[in-house]
TORDREN-214016 format. One line per 2 residues: their letters; for each residue x, y, z of C-alpha. Coordinates in pm, whole numbers. Example, Ala and Ser with C-alpha at 12.3 -4.5 7.8 and 13.67 -1.06 7.14 Angstrom:
BEGIN
as) 1230,-450,780  1367,-106,714
***
This chain:
BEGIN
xx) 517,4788,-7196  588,4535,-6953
xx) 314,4273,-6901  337,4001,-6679
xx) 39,3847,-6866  85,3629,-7159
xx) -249,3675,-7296  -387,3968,-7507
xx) -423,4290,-7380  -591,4601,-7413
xx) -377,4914,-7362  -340,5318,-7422
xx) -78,5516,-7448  -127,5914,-7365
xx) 144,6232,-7414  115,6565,-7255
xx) 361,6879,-7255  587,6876,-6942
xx) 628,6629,-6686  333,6413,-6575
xx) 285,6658,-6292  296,7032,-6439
xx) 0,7195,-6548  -337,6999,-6449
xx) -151,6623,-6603  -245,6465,-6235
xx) -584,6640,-6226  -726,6702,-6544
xx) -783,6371,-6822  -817,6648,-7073
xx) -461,6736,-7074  -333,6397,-7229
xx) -342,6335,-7618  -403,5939,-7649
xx) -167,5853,-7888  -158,5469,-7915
xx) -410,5234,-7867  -498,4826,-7910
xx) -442,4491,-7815  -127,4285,-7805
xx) -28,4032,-7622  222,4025,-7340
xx) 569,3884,-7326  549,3784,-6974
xx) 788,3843,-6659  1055,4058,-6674
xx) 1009,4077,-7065  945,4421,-7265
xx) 608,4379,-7468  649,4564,-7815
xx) 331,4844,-7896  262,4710,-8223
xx) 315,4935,-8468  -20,4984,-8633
xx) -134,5082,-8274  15,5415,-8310
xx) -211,5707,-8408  103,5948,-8441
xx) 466,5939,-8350  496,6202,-8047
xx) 796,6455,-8143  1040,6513,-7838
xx) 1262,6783,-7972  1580,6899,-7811
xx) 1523,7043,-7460  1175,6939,-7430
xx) 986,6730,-7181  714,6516,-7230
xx) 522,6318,-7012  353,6005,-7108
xx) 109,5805,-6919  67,5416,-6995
xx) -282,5154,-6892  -405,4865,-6946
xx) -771,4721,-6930  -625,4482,-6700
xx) -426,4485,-6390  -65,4305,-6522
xx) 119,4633,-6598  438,4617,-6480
xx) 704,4850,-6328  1047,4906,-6315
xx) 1191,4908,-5994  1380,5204,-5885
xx) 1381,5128,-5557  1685,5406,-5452
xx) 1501,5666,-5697  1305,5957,-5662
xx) 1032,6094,-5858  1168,6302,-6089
xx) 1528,6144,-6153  1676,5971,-6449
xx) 1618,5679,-6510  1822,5625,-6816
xx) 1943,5779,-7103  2164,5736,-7380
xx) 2329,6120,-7346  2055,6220,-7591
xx) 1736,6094,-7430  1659,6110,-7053
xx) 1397,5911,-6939  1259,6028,-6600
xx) 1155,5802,-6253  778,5861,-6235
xx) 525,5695,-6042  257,5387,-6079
***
């Protein structure tokens, strides 16, 4: 998470199968599995806030080859992007020749 509050929050974390856009995931609420939920409070600026670890309902399982989507909020309004600014929906982001993580949107 990256919260440019540093004052509690209240977030949720959600997974679906597939990108954030297959299937009904921009449509349909039903097609997300909340998977973390609770309060912690924000690193500030620029600064990754940890989900603490107790949060998490279950670990989501990304095996080889498969894409996931996830979908991040906060009660508030001080979620933070990354900024991609010469990225499209879709690209990678990062990875680590294992992992790819995907540009998505906010």
């Amino acid at each position: 998470l990256y919260v440019d509050a540093g004052f509690d929050v209240d977030f949720e974390i959600y997974t679906k199968d597939g990108t954030f856009m297959e299937g009904e995931g921009m449509t349909n609420a039903e097609a997300w599995t909340l998977i973390a939920a609770g309060r912690t409070k924000g690193a500030g600026e620029k600064t990754g806030t940890p989900v603490p670890p107790d949060a998490w309902f279950h670990s989501p399982l990304v095996l080889p080859g498969e894409v996931r989507g996830f979908y991040v909020t906060l009660s508030t309004h001080d979620l933070r992007y990354s900024d991609a600014p010469t990225m499209s929906v879709g690209d990678t982001y990062a990875t680590d020749g294992i992992l790819e993580v995907g540009v998505g949107v906010g």
